[in-house]
N, C-alpha and C positions, 0 to 999 in steps of 0.2 A: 758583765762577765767577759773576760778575755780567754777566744781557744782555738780566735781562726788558725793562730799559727800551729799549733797539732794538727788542724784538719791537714792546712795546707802540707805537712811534712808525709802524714799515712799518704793521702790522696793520689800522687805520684804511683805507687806501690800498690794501690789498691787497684789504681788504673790500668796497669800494667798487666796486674794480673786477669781483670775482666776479660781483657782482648786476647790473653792466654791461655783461658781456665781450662780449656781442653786438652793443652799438653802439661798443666802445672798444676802440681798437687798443692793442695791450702798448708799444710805443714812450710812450705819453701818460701812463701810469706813471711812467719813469724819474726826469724832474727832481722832482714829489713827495717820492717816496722819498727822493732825495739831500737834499733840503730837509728831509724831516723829522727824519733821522737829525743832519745838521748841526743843529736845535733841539737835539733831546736831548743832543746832546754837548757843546754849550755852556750847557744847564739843569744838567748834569751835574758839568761844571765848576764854576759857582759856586759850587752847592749842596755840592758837595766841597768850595771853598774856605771856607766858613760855617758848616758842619757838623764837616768835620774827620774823617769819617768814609765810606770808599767805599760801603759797603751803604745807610746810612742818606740819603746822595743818591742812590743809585739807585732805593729807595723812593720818594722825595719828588720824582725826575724822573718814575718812571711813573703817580702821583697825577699828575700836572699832567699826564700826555699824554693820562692816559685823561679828566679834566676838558675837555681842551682841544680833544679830537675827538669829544668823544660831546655837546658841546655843540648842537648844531642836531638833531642824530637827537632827545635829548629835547626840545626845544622845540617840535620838528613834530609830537613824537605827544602832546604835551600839548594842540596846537590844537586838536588831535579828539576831546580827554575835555573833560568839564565844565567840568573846573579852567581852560579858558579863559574862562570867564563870571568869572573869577576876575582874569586875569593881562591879558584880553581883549588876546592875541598882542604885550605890551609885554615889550620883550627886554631890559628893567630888571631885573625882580622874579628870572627866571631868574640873567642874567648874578652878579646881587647873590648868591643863593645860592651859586652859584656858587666866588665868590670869599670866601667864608663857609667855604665847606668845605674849601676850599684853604688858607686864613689856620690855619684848625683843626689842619688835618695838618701843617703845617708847624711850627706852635707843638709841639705835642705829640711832633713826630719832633725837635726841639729838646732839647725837654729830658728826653725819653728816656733810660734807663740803662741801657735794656736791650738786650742783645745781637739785632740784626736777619739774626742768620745764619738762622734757622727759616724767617723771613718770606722771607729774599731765596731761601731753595729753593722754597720755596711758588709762589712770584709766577714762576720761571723753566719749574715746569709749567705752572702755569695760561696765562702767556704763550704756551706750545708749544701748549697743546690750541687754543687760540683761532686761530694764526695756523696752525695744520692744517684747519681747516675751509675756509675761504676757498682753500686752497692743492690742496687735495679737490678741489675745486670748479671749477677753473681747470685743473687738470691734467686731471680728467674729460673738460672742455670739448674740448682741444686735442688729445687721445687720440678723442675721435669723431670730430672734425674729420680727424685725419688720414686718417684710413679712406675719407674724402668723395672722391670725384671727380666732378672739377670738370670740367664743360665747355667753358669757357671758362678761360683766366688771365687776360682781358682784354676788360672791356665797351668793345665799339663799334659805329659806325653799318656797317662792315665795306666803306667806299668811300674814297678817299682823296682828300683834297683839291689838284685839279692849281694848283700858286701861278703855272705860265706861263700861267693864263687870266686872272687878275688884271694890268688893266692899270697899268703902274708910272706913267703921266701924271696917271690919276685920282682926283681926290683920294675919299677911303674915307669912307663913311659913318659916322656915334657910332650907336653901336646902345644900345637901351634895354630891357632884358627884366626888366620888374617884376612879379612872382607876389604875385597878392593873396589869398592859401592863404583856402579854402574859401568863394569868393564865387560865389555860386550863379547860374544860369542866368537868363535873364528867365521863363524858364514856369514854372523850378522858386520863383522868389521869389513869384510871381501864387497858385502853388497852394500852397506850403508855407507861405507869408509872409503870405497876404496883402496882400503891396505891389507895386505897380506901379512898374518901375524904367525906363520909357518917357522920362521925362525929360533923365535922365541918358544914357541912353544914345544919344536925338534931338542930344545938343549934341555929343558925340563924336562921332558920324554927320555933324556938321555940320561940322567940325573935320577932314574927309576919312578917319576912322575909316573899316576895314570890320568891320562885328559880326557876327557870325559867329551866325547862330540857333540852328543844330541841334549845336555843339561841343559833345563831349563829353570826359574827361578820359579818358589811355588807362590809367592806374590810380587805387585810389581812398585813395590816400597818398600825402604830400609824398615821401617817399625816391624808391620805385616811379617817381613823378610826374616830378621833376627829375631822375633816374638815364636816365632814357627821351626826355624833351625836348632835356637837354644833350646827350646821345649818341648821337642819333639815332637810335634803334632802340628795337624792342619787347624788351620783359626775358624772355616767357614761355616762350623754349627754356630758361630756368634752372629750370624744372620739376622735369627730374632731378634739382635737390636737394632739392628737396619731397619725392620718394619715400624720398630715404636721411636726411629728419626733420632735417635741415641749417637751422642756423635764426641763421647769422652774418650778420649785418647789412650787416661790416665790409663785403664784397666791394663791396655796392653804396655805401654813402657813400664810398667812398676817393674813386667817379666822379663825387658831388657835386659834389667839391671839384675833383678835376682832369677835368675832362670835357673830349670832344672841341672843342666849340666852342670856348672858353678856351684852348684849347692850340691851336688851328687859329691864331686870332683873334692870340693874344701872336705864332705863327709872322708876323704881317702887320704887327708892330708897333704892335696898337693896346695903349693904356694901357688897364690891367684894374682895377675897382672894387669894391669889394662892399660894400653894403649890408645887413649880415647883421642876424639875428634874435634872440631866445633859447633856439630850437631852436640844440643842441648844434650837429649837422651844417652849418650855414647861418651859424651866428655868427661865427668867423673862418675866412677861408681862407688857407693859406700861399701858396698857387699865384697869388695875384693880387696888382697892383702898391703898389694903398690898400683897406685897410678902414677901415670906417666905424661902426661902435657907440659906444651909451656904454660898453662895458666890452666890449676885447676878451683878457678873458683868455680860453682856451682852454678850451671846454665842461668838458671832466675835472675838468680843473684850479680853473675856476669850483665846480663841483660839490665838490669837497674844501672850499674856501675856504669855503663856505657852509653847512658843518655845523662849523665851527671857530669858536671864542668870536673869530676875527680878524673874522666877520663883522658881531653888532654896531658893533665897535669902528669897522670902515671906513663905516659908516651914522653913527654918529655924528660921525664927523670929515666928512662929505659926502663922501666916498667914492665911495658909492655908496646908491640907496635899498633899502627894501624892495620886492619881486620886482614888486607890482601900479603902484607908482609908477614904477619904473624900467622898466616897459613905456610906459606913459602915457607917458615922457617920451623914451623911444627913438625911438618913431612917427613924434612930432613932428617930433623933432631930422632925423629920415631923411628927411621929407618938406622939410624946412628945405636940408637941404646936398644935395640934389637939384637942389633950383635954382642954386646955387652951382657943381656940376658941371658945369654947363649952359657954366660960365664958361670950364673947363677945355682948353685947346688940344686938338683928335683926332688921329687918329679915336681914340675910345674906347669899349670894351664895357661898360656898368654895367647888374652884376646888383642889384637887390633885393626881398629877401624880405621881406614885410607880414603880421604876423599880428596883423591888427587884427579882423576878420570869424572869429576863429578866438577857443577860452579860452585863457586867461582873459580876457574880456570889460572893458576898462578906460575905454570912451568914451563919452559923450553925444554926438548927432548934432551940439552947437555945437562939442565938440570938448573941455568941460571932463572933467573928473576923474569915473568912476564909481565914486565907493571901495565898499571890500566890503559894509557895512552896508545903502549905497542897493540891493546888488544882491539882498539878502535875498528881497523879498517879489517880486523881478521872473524875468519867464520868460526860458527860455533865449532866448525867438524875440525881446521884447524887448530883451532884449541885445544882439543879434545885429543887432536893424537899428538900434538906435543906433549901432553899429560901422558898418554899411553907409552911414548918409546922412553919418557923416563924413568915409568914406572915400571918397564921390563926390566930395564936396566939396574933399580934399584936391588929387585925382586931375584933376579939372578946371581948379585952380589951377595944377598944375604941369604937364601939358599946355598950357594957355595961357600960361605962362612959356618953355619951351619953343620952341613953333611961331614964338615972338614974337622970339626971341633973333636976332638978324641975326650975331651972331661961328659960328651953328651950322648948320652942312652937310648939307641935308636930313636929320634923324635917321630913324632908323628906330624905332618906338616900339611896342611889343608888350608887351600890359594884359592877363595871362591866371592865368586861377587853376590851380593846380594839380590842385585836385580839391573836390568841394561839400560843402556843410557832410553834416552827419549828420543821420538823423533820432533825434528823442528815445529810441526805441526801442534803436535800434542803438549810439547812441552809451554808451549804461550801460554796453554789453561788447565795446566796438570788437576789445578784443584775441583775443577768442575767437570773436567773433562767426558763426555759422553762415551764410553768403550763400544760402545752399540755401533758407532761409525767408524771405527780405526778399520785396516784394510789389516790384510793379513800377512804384510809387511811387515806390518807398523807396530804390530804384538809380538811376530817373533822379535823385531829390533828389542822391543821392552822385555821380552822374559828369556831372549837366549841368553845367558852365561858360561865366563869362567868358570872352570871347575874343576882343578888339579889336587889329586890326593899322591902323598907321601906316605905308602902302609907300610910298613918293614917288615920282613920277617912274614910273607905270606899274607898279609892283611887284604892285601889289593886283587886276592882273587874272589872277593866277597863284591867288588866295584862290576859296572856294568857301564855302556852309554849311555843312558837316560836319567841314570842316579840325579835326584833335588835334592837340596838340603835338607829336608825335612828326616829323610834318611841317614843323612850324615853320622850321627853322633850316636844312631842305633846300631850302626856296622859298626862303630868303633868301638862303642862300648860290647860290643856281643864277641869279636874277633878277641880284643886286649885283657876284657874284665870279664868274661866268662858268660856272659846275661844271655836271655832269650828274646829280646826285642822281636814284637815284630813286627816283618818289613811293610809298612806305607804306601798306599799308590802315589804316584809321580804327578799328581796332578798341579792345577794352576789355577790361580784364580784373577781377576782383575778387580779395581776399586780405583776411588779418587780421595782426595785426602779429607773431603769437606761431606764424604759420604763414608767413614772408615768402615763400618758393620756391612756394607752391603758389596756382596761379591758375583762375580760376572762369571764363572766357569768357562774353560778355557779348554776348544778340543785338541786332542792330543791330535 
């Protein structure tokens, strides 16, 4: 029987998702796998029709599969050995080889005389031992999980939105909720920074902003962050899975994506936007009406594509760029068709997420290109506020586009980071990291925040200094749609990424 080469085409993709099963739901698998099995069985084919021989194109289909998926895995861990002082990360010299050793085996499985029964038994173990690890691994996973109970089957604010308080004459506000992930507080940028961000924040203030002083974030992660804002509620009763070492992800991004406000929001008819990132969770969402990236293929799915020799090929044809460019040029472009939305008939909800004040570090404060080499000799904090002064800058633009636009019906516009940068320390081992020893620096630096509201028309006398997000979307809903939300303590929690369920409480 010949079927190493299926094994070897799933195995890649199976792999993949082993090492990712905590942020990746098993549905995001499916079209892969069909995809790649359909490659192999049209490699399969040819190679049978020019060969002439079924073993000897099953050979020469699982040479190409394993060339064609292990292509990015070796190129990534060659960036980290010397040999890039060599190749200095050009996906020429790779690719070339590449196609070198494939031309070889091909030639040579050509004119072969030799019987390929030996090899095709060989290659259908080794196939089996390989796609049993990953499948170990997976099956493990879902076998502890089951065990889990769950407190919840469903994260919410636990209040319901009454729609006979919305009145049907008046016309609904475009709401605007842009997370500028890890833009730090004004005391936390004065003490950790160095820099005073008074300016910036005077013209916003001037602009009918209310800045909010003492905001803090109520966790100190984008998931935690947005999972808690969008859905109005604190996450920290999900504790109990902390104890039973529960470390799925899934449960909280599904509510990334479909969270209560967006679902309240589409119940009202407003058009839904997204502005995604290239964070996985945040890049596209199915649940909304337009998204907006350069590339919205599907995290996973991105992530396959990009250890696949399809990846040079689509950089060369402009496709798409390399990862630090096509940040660079995402930013822009979001900050570009922002304004453009502005144009949009409402009411409409536009979410976006900015990770520009966050790594990889890709901006000069004029806003040109910081490629990798200029970032060599420079610190992370310089980094960091070349991202911030162009992100004020952005940020002032399109709030002054905005406010200006006479087709747009008082928006409502809310400028808030999800949670503050790291400190040097903490950041080496964010994943394991111990909160039990940070100093009391080192936490305000992580949970002071941005935090600028846009209420029109009275809204902002509902706002306070100490207002979190978790609040957010209760004042607006209660102030704009008539509701009784009510108000949430301001608290804070801490976690690390490799411990999600388990939270540190945080004193005010």
């Amino acid at each position: 029987m010949i079927f190493h080469m299926f094994i070897f085409a799933v195995c890649p993709i199976v792999f993949l998702y082993a090492l990712n099963i905590r942020e990746t739901p098993l549905s995001d698998t499916v079209l892969p796998i069909i995809l790649a099995l359909i490659l192999c069985l049209m490699f399969f084919l040819i190679a049978k029709l020019l060969l002439k021989n079924n073993q000897k194109a099953a050979y020469l289909t699982s040479v190409f599969l394993i060339l064609f998926f292990s292509y990015g895995h070796l190129f990534d861990f060659l960036r980290t050995t010397p040999l890039d002082k060599i190749i200095h990360g050009k996906q020429l010299v790779i690719f070339s080889i590449y196609i070198i050793i494939f031309s070889v085996a091909a030639f040579k499985t050509w004119r072969s005389r030799k019987s390929f029964l030996r090899l095709t038994k060989i290659l259908n173990i080794i196939s089996i031992i390989l796609i049993s690890v990953p499948l170990f691994m997976i099956t493990s996973f879902f076998i502890r999980n089951f065990f889990v109970k769950l407190p919840v089957t469903e994260i919410s604010s636990g209040e319901k939105f009454d729609k006979s308080k919305v009145r049907s004459n008046e016309k609904l506000p475009d709401i605007y909720y842009i997370i500028l992930d890890r833009y730090g507080r004004e005391d936390t940028l004065k003490r950790a920074f160095n820099y005073d961000n008074t300016d910036f924040l005077s013209v916003l203030a001037g602009k009918g902003f209310y800045i909010t002083p003492k905001s803090r974030a109520n966790y100190a992660d984008t998931a935690h962050s947005l999972v808690s804002s969008l859905n109005m509620t604190h996450l920290n009763y999900l504790s109990v899975l902390g104890k039973q070492n529960y470390t799925d992800w899934n449960l909280l991004f599904k509510k990334v994506a479909n969270n209560e406000v967006l679902q309240t929001l589409k119940s009202l008819d407003y058009k839904t936007i997204q502005f995604g990132s290239w964070w996985i969770q945040s890049k596209v969402n199915s649940y909304v009406d337009m998204n907006i990236n350069i590339d919205t293929t599907p995290g996973f799915h991105y992530l396959i594509l990009s250890k696949t020799m399809l990846h040079p090929i689509r950089v060369k044809l402009g496709m798409m760029h390399y990862f630090l460019e096509e940040q660079w040029e995402r930013e822009q472009m979001k900050f570009k068709k922002l304004k453009e939305v502005a144009y949009q008939k409402g009411p409409k909800f536009v979410f976006a997420h900015f990770l520009i004040t966050h790594p990889p570090y890709t901006f000069r404060a004029d806003g040109s290109y910081l490629d990798e080499n200029s970032q060599k000799d420079m610190s992370n904090k310089e980094k960091y506020l070349y991202c911030l002064k162009y992100t004020n800058k952005e940020i002032l633009a399109f709030v002054d586009h905005l406010l200006q636009n006479k087709d747009n019906y008082n928006p409502i516009i809310i400028i808030q980071a999800d949670e503050g940068p790291y400190s040097d320390r903490i950041g080496e081992d964010n994943k394991n990291f111990d909160w039990s020893s940070a100093t009391d620096d080192e936490i305000a630096e992580k949970l002071g925040i941005l935090n600028a509201y846009y209420f029109p028309g009275g809204g902002d006398k509902l706002l306070y200094p100490s207002i979190s997000p978790v609040n957010t979307f209760r004042i607006v809903f209660n102030y704009y749609f008539g509701q009784k939300y009510q108000m949430l303590s301001d608290d804070s929690f801490l976690s690390n990424m490799n411990q999600p369920y388990v939270f540190v409480p945080v004193k005010k």
